[in-house]
C-alpha positions as CSV (number, residue, x, y, z in Angstrom):
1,X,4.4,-0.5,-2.3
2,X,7.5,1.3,-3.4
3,X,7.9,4.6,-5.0
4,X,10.4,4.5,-7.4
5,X,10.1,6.3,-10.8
6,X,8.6,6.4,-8.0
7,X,5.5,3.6,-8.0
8,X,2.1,3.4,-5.5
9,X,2.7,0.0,-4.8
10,X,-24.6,18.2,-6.4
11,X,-27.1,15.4,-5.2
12,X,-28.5,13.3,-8.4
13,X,-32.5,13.3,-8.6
14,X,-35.1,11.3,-10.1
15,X,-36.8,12.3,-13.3
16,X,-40.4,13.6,-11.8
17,X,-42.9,11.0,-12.3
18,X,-46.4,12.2,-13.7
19,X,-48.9,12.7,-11.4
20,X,-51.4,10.1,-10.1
21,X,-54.7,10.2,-8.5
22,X,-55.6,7.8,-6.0
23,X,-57.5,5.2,-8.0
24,X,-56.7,5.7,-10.8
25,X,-55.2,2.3,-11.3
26,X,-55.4,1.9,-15.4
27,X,-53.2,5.2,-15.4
28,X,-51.0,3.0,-13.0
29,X,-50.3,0.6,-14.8
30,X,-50.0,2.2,-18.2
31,X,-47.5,3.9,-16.3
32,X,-45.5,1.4,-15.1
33,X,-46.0,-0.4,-18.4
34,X,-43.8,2.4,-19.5
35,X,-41.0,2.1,-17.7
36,X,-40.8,-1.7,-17.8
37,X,-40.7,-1.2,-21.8
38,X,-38.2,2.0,-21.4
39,X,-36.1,0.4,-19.1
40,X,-34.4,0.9,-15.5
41,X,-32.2,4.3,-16.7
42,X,-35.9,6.9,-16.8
43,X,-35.4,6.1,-13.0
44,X,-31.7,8.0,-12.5
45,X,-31.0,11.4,-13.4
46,X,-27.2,9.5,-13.8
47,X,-25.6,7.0,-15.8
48,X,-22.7,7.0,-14.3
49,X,-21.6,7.6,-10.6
50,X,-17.3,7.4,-10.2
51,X,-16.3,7.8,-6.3
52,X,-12.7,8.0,-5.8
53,X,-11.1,7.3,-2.8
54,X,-8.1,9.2,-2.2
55,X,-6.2,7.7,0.7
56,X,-3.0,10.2,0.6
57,X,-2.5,10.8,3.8
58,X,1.2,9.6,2.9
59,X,4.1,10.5,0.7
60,X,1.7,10.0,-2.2
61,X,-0.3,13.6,-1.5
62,X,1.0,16.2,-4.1
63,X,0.7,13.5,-6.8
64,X,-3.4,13.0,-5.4
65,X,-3.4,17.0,-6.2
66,X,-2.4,16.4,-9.4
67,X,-4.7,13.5,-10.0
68,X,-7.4,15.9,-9.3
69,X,-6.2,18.8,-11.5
70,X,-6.3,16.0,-14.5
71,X,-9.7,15.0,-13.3
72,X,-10.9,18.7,-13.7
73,X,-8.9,19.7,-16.6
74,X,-10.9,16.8,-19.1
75,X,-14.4,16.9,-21.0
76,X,-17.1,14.7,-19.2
77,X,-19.3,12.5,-20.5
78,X,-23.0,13.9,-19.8
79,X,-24.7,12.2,-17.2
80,X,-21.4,11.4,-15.1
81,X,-20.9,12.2,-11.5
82,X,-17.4,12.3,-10.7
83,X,-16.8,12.6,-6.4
84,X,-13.6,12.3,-4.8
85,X,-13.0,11.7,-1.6
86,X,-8.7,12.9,-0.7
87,X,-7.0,12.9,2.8
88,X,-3.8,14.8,2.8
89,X,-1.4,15.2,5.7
90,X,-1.9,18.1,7.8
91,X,-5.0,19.4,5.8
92,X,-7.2,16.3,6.8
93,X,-9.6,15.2,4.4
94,X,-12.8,16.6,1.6
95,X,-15.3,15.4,-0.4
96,X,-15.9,17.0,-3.9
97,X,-17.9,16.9,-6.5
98,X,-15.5,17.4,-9.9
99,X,-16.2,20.2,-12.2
100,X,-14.8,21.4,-15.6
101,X,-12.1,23.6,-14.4
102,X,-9.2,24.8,-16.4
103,X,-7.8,27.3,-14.0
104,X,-4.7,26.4,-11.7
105,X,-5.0,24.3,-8.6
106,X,-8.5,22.5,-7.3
107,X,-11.2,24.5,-8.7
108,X,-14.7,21.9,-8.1
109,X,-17.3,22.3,-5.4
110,X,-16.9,20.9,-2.0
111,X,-19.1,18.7,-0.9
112,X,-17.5,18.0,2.6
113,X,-15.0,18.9,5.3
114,X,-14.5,15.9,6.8
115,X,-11.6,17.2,9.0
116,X,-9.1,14.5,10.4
117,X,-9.7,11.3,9.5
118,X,-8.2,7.6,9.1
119,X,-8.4,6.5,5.6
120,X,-6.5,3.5,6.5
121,X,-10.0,2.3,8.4
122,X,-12.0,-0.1,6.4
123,X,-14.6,1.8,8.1
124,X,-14.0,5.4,6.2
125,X,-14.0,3.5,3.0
126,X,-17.3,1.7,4.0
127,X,-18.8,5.1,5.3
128,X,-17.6,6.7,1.9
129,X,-19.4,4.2,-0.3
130,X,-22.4,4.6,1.6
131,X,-22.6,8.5,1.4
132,X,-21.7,8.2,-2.1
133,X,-23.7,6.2,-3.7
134,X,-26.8,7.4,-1.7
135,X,-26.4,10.6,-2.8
136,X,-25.6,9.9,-6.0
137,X,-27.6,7.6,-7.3
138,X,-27.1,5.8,-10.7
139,X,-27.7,3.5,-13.6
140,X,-23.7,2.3,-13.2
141,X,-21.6,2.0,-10.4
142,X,-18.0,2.4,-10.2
143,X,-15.4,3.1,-7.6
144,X,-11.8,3.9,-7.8
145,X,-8.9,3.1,-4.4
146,X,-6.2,5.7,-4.9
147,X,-3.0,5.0,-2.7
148,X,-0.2,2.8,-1.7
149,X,-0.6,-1.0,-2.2
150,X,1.1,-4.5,-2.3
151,X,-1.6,-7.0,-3.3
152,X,-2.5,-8.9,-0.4
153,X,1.1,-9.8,0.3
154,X,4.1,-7.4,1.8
155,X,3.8,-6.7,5.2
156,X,1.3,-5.8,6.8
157,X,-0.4,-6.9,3.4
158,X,-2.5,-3.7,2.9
159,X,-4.3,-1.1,1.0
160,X,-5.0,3.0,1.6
161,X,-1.8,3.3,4.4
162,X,-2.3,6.0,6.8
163,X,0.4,8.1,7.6
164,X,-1.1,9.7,11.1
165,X,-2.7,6.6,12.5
166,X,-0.3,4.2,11.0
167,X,-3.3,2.2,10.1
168,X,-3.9,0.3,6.6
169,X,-6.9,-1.6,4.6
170,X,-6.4,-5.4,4.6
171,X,-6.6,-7.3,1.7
172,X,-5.9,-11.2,3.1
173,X,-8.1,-10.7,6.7
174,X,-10.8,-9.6,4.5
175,X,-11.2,-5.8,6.0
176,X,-11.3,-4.5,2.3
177,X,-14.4,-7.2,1.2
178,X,-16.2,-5.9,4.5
179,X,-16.1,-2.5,3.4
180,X,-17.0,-3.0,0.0
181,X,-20.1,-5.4,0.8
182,X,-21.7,-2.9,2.5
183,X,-22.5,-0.9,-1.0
184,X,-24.4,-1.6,-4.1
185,X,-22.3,-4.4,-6.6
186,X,-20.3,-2.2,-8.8
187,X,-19.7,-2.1,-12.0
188,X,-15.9,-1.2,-12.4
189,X,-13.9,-1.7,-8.9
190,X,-10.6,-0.1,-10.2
191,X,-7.1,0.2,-8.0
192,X,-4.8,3.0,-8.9
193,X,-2.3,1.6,-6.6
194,X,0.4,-1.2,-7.3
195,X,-0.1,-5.0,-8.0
196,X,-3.6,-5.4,-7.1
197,X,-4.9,-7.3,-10.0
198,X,-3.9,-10.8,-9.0
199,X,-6.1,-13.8,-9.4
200,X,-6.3,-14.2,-5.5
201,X,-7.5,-10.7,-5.3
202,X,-10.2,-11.7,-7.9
203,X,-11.1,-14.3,-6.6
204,X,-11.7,-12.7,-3.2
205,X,-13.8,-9.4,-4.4
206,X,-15.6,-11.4,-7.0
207,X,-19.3,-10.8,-5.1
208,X,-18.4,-6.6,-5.0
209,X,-18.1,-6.0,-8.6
210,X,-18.6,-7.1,-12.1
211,X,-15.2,-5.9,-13.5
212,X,-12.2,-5.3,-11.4
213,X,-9.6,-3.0,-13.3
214,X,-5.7,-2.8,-11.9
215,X,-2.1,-3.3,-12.4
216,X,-0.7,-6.5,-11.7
217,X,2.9,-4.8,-11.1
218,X,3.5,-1.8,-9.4
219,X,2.2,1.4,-10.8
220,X,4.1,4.2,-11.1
221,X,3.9,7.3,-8.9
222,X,1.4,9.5,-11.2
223,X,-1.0,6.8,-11.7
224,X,-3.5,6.7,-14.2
225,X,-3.9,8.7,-16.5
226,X,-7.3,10.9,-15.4
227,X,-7.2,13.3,-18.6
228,X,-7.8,10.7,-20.5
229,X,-9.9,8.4,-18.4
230,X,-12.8,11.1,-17.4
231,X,-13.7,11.4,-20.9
232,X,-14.6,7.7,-21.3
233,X,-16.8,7.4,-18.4
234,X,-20.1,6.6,-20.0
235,X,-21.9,3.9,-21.5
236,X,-21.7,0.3,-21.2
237,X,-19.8,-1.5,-18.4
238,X,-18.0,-3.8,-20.3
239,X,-17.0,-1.7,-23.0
240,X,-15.2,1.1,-20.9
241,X,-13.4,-0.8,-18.7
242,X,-12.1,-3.1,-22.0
243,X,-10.6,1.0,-23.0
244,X,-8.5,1.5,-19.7
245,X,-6.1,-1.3,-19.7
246,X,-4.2,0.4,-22.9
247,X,-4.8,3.6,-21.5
248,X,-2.7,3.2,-18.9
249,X,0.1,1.6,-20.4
250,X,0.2,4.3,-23.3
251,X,0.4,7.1,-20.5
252,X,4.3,5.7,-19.9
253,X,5.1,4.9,-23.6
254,X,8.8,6.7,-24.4
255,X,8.4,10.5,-24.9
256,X,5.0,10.9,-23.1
257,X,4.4,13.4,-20.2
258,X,5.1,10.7,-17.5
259,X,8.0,9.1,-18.7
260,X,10.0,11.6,-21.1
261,X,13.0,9.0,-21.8
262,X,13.5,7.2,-24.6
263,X,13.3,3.8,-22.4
264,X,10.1,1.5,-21.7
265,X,8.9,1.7,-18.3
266,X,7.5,-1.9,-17.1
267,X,3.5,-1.1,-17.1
268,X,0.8,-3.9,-17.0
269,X,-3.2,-3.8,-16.4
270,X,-5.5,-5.9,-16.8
271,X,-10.0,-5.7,-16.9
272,X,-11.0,-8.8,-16.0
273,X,-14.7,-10.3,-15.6
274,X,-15.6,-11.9,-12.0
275,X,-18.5,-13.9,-13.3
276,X,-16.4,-17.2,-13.7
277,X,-14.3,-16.4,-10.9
278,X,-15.5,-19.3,-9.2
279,X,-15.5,-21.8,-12.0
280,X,-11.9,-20.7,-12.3
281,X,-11.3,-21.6,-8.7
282,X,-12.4,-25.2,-9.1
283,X,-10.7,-25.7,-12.1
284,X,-7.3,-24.4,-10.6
285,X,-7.9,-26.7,-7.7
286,X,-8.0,-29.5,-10.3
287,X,-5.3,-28.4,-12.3
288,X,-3.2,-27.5,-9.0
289,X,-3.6,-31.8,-8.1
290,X,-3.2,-32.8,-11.4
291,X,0.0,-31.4,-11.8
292,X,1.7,-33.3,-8.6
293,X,3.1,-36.2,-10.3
294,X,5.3,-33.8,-12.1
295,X,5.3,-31.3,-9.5
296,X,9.6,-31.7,-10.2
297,X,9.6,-30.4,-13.7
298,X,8.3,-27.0,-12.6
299,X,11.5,-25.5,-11.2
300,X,12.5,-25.0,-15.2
301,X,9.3,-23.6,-16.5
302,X,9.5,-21.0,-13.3
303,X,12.7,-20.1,-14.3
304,X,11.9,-18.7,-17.2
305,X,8.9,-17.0,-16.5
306,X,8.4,-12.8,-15.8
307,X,8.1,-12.0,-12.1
308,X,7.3,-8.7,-10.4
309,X,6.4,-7.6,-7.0
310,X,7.7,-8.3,-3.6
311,X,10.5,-10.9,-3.9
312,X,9.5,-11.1,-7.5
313,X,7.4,-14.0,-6.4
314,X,4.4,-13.0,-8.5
315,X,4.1,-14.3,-12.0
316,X,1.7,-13.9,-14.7
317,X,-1.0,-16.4,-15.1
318,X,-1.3,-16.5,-18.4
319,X,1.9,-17.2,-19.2
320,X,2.5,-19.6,-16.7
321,X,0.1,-21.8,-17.9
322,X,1.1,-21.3,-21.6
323,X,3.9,-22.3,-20.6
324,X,2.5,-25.8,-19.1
325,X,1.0,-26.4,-21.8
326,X,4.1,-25.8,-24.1
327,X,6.0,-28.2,-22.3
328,X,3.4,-31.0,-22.1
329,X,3.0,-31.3,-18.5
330,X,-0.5,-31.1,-18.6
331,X,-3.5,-30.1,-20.7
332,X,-4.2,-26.6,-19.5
333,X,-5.8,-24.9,-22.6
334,X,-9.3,-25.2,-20.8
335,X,-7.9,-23.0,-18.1
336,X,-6.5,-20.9,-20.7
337,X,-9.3,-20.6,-22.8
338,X,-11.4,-19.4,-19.2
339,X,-8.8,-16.7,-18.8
340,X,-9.8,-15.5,-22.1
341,X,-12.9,-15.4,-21.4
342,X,-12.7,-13.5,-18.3
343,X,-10.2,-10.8,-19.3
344,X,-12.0,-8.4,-21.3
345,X,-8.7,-7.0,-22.2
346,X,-5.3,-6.5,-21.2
347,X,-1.7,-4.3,-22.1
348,X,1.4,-4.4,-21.0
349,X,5.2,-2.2,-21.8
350,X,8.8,-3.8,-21.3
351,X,12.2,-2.9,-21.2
352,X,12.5,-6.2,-23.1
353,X,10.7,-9.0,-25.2
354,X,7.9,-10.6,-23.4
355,X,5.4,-12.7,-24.7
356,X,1.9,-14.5,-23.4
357,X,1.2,-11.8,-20.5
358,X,-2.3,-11.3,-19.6
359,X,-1.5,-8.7,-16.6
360,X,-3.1,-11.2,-14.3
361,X,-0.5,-12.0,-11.7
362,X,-0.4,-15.7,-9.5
363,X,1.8,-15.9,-6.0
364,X,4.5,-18.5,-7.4
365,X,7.6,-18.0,-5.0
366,X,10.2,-19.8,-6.4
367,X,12.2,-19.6,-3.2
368,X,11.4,-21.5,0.1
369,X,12.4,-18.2,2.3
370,X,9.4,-16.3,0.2
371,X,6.8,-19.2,0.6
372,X,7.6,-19.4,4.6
373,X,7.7,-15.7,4.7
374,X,3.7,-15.1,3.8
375,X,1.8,-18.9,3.4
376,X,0.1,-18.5,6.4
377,X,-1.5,-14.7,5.1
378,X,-1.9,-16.2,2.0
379,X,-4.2,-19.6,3.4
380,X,-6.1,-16.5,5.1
381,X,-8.0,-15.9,1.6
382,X,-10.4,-18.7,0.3
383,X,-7.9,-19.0,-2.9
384,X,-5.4,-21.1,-0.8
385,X,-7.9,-24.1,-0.6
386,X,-7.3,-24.5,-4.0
387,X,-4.0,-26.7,-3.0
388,X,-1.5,-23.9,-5.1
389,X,0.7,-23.6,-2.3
390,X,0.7,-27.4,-1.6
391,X,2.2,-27.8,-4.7
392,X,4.6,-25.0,-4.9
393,X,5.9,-26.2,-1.5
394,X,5.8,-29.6,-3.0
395,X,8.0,-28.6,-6.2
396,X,10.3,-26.6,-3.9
397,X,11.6,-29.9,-2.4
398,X,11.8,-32.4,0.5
399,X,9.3,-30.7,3.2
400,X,10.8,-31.1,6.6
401,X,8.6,-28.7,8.3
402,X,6.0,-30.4,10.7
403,X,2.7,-28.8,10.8
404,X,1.4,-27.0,13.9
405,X,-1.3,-29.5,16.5
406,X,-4.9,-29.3,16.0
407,X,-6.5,-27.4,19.2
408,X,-9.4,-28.8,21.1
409,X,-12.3,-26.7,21.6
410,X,-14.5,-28.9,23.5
411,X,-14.8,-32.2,25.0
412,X,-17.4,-33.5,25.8
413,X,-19.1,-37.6,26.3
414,X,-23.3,-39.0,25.4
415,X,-24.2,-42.2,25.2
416,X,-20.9,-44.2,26.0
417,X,-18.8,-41.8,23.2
418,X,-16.1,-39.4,23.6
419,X,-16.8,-36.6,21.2
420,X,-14.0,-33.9,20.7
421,X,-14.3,-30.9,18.3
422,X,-11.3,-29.5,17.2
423,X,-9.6,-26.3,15.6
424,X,-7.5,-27.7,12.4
425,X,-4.1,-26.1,12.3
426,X,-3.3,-23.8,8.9
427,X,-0.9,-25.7,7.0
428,X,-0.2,-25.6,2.8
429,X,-1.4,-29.1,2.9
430,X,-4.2,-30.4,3.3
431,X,-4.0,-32.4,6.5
432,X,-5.2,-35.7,7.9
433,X,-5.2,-36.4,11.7
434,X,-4.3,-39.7,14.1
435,X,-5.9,-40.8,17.0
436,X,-4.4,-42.8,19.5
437,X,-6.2,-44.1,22.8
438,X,-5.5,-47.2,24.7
439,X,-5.9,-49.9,22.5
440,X,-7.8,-47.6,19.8
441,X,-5.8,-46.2,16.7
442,X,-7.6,-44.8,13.5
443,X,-7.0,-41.8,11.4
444,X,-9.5,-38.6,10.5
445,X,-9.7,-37.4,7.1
446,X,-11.6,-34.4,7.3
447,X,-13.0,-32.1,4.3
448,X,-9.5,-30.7,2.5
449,X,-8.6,-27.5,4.5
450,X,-12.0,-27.4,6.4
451,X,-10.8,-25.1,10.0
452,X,-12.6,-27.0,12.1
453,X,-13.7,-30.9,12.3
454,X,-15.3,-33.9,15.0
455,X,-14.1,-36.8,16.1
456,X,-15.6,-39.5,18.6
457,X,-14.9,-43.4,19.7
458,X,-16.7,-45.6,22.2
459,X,-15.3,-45.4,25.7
460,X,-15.8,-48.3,28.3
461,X,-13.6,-46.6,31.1
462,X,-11.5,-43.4,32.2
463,X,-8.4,-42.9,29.8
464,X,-6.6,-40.3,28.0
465,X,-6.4,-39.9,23.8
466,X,-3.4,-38.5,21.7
467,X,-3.8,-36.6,18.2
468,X,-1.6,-35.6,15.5
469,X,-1.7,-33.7,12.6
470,X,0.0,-35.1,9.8
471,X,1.0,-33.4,6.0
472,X,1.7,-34.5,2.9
473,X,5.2,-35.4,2.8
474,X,4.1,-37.0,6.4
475,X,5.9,-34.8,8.7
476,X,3.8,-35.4,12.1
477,X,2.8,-32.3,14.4
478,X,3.5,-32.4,18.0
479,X,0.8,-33.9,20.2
480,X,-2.3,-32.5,21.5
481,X,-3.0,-34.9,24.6
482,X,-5.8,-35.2,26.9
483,X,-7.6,-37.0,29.6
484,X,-11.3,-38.6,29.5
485,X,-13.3,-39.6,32.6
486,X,-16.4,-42.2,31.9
487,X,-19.4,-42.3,33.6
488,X,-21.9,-44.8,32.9
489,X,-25.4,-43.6,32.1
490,X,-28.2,-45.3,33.8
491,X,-31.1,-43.6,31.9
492,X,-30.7,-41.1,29.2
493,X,-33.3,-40.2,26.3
494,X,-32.2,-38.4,23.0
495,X,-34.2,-37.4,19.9
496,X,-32.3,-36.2,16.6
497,X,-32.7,-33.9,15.1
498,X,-35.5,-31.8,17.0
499,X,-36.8,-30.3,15.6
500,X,-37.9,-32.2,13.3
501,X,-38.3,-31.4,9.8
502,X,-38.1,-34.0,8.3
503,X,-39.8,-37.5,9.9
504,X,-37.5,-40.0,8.1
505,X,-34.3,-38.4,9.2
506,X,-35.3,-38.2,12.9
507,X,-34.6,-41.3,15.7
508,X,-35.0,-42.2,18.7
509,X,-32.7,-43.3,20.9
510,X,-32.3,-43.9,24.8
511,X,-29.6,-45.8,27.3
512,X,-31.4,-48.2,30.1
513,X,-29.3,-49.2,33.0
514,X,-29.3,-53.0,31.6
515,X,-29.0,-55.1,28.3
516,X,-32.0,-56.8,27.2
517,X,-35.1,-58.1,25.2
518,X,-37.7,-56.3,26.2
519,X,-41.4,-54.5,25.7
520,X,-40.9,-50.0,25.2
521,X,-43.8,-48.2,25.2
522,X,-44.0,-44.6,23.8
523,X,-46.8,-42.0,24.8
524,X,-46.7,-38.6,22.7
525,X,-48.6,-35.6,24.2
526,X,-49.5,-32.3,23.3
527,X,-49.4,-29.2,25.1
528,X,-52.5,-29.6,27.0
529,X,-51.9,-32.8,28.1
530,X,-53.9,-35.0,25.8
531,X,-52.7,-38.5,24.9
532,X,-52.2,-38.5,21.4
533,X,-50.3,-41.3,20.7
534,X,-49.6,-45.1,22.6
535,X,-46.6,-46.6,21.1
536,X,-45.8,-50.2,22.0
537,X,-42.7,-51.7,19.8
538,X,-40.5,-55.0,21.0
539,X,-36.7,-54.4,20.9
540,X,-33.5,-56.7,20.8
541,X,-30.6,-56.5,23.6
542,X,-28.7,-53.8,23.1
543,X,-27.7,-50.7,24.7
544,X,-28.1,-48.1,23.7
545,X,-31.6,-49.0,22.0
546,X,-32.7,-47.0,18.6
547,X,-36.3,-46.3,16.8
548,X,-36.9,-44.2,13.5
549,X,-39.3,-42.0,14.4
550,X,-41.0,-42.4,11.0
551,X,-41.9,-46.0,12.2
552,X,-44.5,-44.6,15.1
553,X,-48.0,-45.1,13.6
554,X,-49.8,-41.5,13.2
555,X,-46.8,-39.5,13.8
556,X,-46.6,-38.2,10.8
557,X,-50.5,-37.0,10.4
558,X,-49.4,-34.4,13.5
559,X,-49.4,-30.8,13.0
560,X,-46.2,-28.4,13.2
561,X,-45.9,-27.8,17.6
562,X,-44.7,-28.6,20.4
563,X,-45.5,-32.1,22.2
564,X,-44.1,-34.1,25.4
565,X,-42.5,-37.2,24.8
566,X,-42.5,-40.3,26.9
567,X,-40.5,-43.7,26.6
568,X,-41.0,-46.7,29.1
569,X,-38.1,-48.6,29.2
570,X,-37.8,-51.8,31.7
571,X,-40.3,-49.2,33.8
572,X,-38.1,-46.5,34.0
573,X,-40.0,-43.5,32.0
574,X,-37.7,-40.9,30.3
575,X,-38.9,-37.7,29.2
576,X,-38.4,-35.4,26.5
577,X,-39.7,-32.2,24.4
578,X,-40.5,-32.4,20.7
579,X,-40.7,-30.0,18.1
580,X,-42.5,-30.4,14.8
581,X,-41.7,-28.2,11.7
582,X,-43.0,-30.7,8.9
């Protein structure tokens, strides 16, 4: 993130419980009648638990100092516990608990000396959450990530940079949703740090917190605005965050402390809902196919729509699909009217007219150079399955760009079939695959974007195969080739699945050395050796021969085990365990 005005892209108790005497269980349960009617909050001396993590180990670190002086300087609510966690170059890095403090410089408790560390670790932020929260224990939950940031997008796409160990928090290779599952759901996830409320970003956080709070643009070098934020951290969930959004965006109005020209600053933030994250997701995948037919009439509406970020290749959402729906493309109001209900509220300040932002931003490059430059992060988060990018490259123009070759991860043949599993190359597209083997030509069409995927054919004799992947626009991949070696099975017994947990899904089937009619016998033991079931069943010539298991008289009256399983096939007995779980 880039820094211009500058911008960055005491241990809570329980209330004492009265005391009970063993036995006496009506005073129990009276008891506990009491707190079911009064609710979870008797249970926390806390509403409200706020942990801050301060990742200034950067040019960022006088304006963190500040942030904390602002912190200390406002009224807080009652019940609130307010811990930040700051690393600043050359000082290394504290915990502290916040305090009323009017006085000059950092004037709260210290919690911690935490001495060097690497706040650009997924694991510091995990460790931080962890400590926090556990010692701090509350009715709401919310944390805020302090530093540098660029969405999931600019190079190395990261959060929380570390100046000493060069390191930094991924967004796309999901090191910042590993370090945020290992706490309690949060309430409010909020990022004082530029462009990180995107719908991608949503999308991918949406199982660590009920309301995610953040600029979609970049945020300017003092942040947010924590004199004014501290006093609002109290009751319900939904309600604060809904106050923070215009907040913010007041803190840079013309005249104020942060910006003391008479000019707008460009400000945006958004507080927006995860609970229909993944509604949104399928619907966006519908709308993203829907709109392929006139996937050439987009270059106009993108023209004209506000951009911000790296390579201005972020739009807002919102707009964007106002703007569909102005021009008749599609019908996108449903889409719209999910936004609405998903952004609890939203603000925004320009240096000129804009209308139908929703500070919610969408990765729309409307260059090819920006879409080639970061697809392949961006099909890293479970947002690019939605097809977007296929249709933005689509829109973009003639595709001339083959996709990479599938990979094969094993190889391996059963029962006169080749079977080959395979590693799907990343691609905008979903792609579809083409076999080619001696005489044999067919194509796979595997689940849309799935990473991996199986093939298999018959095979008579040694050979070798060829696959390709192929796109949308039908470029062809280069070929992954390979060699195949047959060896004709004699005798070979296979039960699927075992275990078995289910009797009408399971078969039976075994190879015999020859082709024809004839008598099979089946003998089922158990573990001792006992004979508990003779089988005999007439089959036609074939090879290899098949039996549903749920056709064996008295196999299903068994109990869940173990048993030994024998076939007699042209007098040649096969052998195999079986496992019942039904």
């Amino acid at each position: 993130m880039q820094k211009s005005i500058r911008s960055r892209g005491e241990r809570g108790e329980n209330t004492k419980l009265p005391y009970l005497q063993r036995g006496r269980m009506c005073k129990a349960l009276l008891f506990l009648a009491f707190l079911l009617c009064c609710g979870t909050t008797a249970l926390f001396a806390t509403d409200w638990t706020v942990l801050v993590y301060m990742a200034a180990d950067n040019d960022l670190s006088s304006f963190a100092v500040e942030n904390i002086i602002q912190m200390e300087s406002a009224v807080q609510a009652e019940n609130l516990k307010l811990v930040v966690q700051v690393d600043l170059p050359e000082l290394g890095a504290k915990r502290y608990l916040i305090q009323e403090n009017q006085s000059p410089g950092i004037g709260s408790s210290v919690l911690q000396n935490l001495g060097t560390i690497d706040s650009g670790d997924p694991m510091q932020l995990q460790d931080f959450i962890r400590w926090g929260f556990g010692r701090y224990p509350s009715q709401h939950k919310m944390l805020i990530i302090w530093s540098h940031a660029d969405s999931w997008y600019k190079s190395p796409k990261y959060i929380a940079p570390d100046q000493d160990s060069g390191n930094v928090i991924g967004v796309a290779n999901g090191e910042l949703a590993s370090a945020l599952s290992a706490g309690p759901k949060l309430d409010i996830l909020l990022f004082d740090a530029c462009s990180m409320q995107s719908i991608e970003i949503v999308h991918t956080l949406r199982h660590y917190a009920d309301i995610i709070v953040g600029s979609a643009d970049q945020v300017p070098v003092q942040g947010f605005p924590y004199s004014e934020i501290v006093p609002v951290l109290a009751g319900n969930p939904e309600l604060l965050a809904a106050k923070l959004p215009k907040l913010y965006t007041d803190s840079y109005l013309p005249g104020s402390a942060n910006n003391p020209s008479n000019y707008y600053y460009t400000t945006t933030c958004s507080a927006v809902k995860t609970d229909k994250a993944d509604d949104f997701y399928q619907a966006f995948k519908d709308f993203s196919r829907a709109l392929r037919p006139v996937a050439g009439d987009l270059a106009a509406i993108r023209e004209e729509l506000f951009e911000m970020n790296s390579g201005y290749a972020d739009v807002d959402l919102t707009q964007f699909l106002t703007r569909i729906h102005e021009a008749g493309l599609i019908d996108s109001v449903p889409l719209l009217a999910m936004l609405e209900e998903m952004i609890l509220a939203s603000s925004y300040t320009m240096p000129w007219p804009e209308t139908d932002l929703s500070s919610l931003a969408l990765w729309y490059p409307d260059i090819r150079y920006n879409l080639n430059a970061a697809w392949k992060t961006y099909m890293k988060m479970e947002f690019g399955k939605t097809g977007w990018l296929s249709l933005v490259n689509l829109a973009l123009g003639k595709d001339i760009i083959p996709p990479e070759s599938p990979v094969l991860s094993r190889q391996y043949s059963h029962f006169g079939k080749l079977f080959l599993q395979l590693k799907a190359p990343v691609d905008v597209d979903s792609l579809y695959y083409r076999l080619e083997s001696e005489a044999l030509s067919f194509d796979i069409f595997p689940k849309a974007y799935a990473e991996d995927f199986e093939l298999s054919f018959d095979i008579a004799a040694n050979g070798s195969y060829t696959i390709y992947a192929i796109d949308r626009a039908q470029n062809i991949s280069q070929a992954l080739t390979g060699d195949y070696s047959h060896d004709p099975l004699k005798y070979s017994l296979l039960i699927y699945p075992n275990p078995i947990s289910d009797l009408r899904l399971a078969f039976l089937k075994w190879y015999g050395e020859e082709s024809k009619d004839e008598s099979v016998s089946l003998k089922l033991y158990n573990i001792k050796g006992q004979k508990l079931i003779h089988y005999h069943f007439e089959v036609p010539s074939q090879n290899p021969g098949m039996l549903k298991l749920d056709q064996v008289p008295g196999l299903s009256e068994l109990a869940q085990g173990i048993y030994l399983l024998e076939l007699n096939s042209g007098g040649k007995k096969m052998h195999k365990k079986l496992t019942i779980l039904y």
